[in-house]
Every structure is written in C-alpha cells, then in structure tokens.
C-alpha positions as CSV (number, residue, x, y, z in Angstrom):
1,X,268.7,176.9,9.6
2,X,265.0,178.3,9.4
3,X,263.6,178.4,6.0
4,X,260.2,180.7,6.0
5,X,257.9,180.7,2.4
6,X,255.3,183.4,2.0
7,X,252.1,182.9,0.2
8,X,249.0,184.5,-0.7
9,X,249.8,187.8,-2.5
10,X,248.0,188.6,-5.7
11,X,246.0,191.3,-7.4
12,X,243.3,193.0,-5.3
13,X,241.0,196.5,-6.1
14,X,241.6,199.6,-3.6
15,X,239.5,199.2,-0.6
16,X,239.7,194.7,-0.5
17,X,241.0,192.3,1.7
18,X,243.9,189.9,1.5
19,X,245.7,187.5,3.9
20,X,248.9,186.7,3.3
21,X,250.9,183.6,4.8
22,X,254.8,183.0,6.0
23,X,255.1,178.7,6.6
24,X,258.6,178.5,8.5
25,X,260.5,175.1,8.6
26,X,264.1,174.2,10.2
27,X,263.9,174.9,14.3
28,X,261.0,175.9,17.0
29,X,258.7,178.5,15.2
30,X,257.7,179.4,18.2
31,X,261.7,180.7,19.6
32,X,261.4,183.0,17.4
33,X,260.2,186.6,16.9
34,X,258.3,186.7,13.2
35,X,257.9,190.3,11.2
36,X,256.4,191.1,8.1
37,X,257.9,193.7,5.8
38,X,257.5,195.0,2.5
39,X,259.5,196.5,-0.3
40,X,258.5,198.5,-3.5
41,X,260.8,199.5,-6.3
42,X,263.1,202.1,-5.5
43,X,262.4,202.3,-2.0
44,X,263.8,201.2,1.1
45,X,262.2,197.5,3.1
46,X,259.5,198.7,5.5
47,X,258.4,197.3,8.5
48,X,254.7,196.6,8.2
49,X,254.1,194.3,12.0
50,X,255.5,191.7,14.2
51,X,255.0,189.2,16.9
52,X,257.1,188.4,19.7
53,X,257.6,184.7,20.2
54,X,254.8,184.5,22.6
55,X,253.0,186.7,20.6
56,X,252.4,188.4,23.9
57,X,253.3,191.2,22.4
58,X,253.1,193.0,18.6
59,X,253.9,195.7,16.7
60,X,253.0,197.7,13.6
61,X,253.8,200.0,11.1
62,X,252.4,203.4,11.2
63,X,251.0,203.5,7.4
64,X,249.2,199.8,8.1
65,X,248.4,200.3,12.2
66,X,244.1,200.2,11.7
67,X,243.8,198.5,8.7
68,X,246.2,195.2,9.1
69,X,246.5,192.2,11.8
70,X,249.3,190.2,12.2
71,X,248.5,186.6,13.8
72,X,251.1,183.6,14.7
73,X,250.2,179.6,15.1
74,X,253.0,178.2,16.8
75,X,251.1,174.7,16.3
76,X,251.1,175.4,12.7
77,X,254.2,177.3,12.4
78,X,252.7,179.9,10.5
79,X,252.6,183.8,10.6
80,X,249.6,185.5,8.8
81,X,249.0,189.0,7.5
82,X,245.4,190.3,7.3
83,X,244.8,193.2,5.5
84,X,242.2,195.3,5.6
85,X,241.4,198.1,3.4
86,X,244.2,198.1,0.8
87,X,245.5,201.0,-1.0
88,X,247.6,201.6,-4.0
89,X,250.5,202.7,-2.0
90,X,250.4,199.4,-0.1
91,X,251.4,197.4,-3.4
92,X,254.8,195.9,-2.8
93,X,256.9,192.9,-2.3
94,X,255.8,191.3,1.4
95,X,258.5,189.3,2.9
96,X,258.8,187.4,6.2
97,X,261.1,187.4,8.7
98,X,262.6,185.5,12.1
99,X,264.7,186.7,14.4
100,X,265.5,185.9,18.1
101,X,262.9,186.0,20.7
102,X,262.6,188.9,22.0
103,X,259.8,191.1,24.3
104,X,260.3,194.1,22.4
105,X,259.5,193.3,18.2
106,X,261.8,195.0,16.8
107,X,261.1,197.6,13.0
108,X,265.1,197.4,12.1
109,X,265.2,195.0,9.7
110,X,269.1,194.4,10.5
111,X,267.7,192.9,13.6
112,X,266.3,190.1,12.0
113,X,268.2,186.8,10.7
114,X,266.1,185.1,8.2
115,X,264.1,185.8,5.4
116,X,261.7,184.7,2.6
117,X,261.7,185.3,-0.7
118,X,258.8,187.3,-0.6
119,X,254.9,187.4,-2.2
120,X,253.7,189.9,-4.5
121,X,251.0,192.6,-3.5
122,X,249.4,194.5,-5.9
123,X,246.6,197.0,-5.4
124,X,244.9,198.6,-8.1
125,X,243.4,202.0,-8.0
C-alpha cells in the first residue's frame, strides 16, 4: 500500500514562488502515475498537473498551465510542484496523488487510488 507525504506549503505574498514536495513510500514510485490537486473550502478538489510514470508525458490545469511545473525523481521517489507567480485564488489545500501508470494523466480525481494528507497554501494579497 503506497503511502505519499506532502511538504513545503506555507505563507507566501501574491506574485512569489513556492515548491511544494509529495515523498511516496510502499511500492515502485516509478509504476505509478503522480498528480497534484488542490482543495479550498467549499469547493470541489481541482486538478492542478500530473506525470505519467515515465514522466514522458504531463498535464496541467488550465488556471496554473504558465505559471507551475510539475517534476518526478523516480531515484528519489519524489513528485515536486513549482510554482510560479502565485495568486490569492491559488491558496488551498495541495494534495498528492498515485494512480496506475498510464500514457494519458488523467484530471478525474476518481481515477486515482492514493492520497496524501495534504500541505497548506496560502497566498496573501
């Protein structure tokens, strides 16, 4: 059973950086496809990007596509977020996520299997 742990989040000013990181443990990091996707009160869990398992492929939300990077070590067994340019409206619970490998990385969030607990972002005005 994969186990992922996000890190990273925090308290940043409109228009900063932040990377955010998912460690996975429990099975091949790399036979899986890894997501990121985020959550803010009241609303519904948002994609934000992916990787396929060979990260030959990736994928990302329209709100974040420009401004974010998603990047995978399978030697490290690690997914990272960077983000670029951060807005208000971007502050929200960021959560990881496996699911099975795939070409296609997929925005459904029913189509993944595992997830963290999540990391905090919070962007001030």
């Amino acid at each position: 059973q994969p186990q992922l742990e996000e890190s990273g989040g925090g308290l940043v000013q409109a228009g900063e950086s932040l990377r955010i990181s998912c460690a996975k443990s429990g099975g091949a990091f790399s036979s899986y496809n890894m997501a990121w996707f985020r959550q803010a009160p009241g609303k519904e869990r948002e994609f934000v990007a992916g990787s396929n398992w060979q990260h030959s492929n990736t994928n990302y939300g329209g709100p974040v596509e420009g401004r974010f990077t998603v990047s995978r070590d399978n030697v490290k067994n690690t997914l990272d977020l960077h983000m670029n340019n951060l807005k208000p409206e971007d502050t929200a619970t960021y959560l990881c996520a496996a699911a099975v490998p795939q070409v296609e990385v997929h925005t459904d969030a029913s189509r993944y299997d595992h997830w963290g607990q999540g990391t905090q972002v919070t962007v001030l005005s």
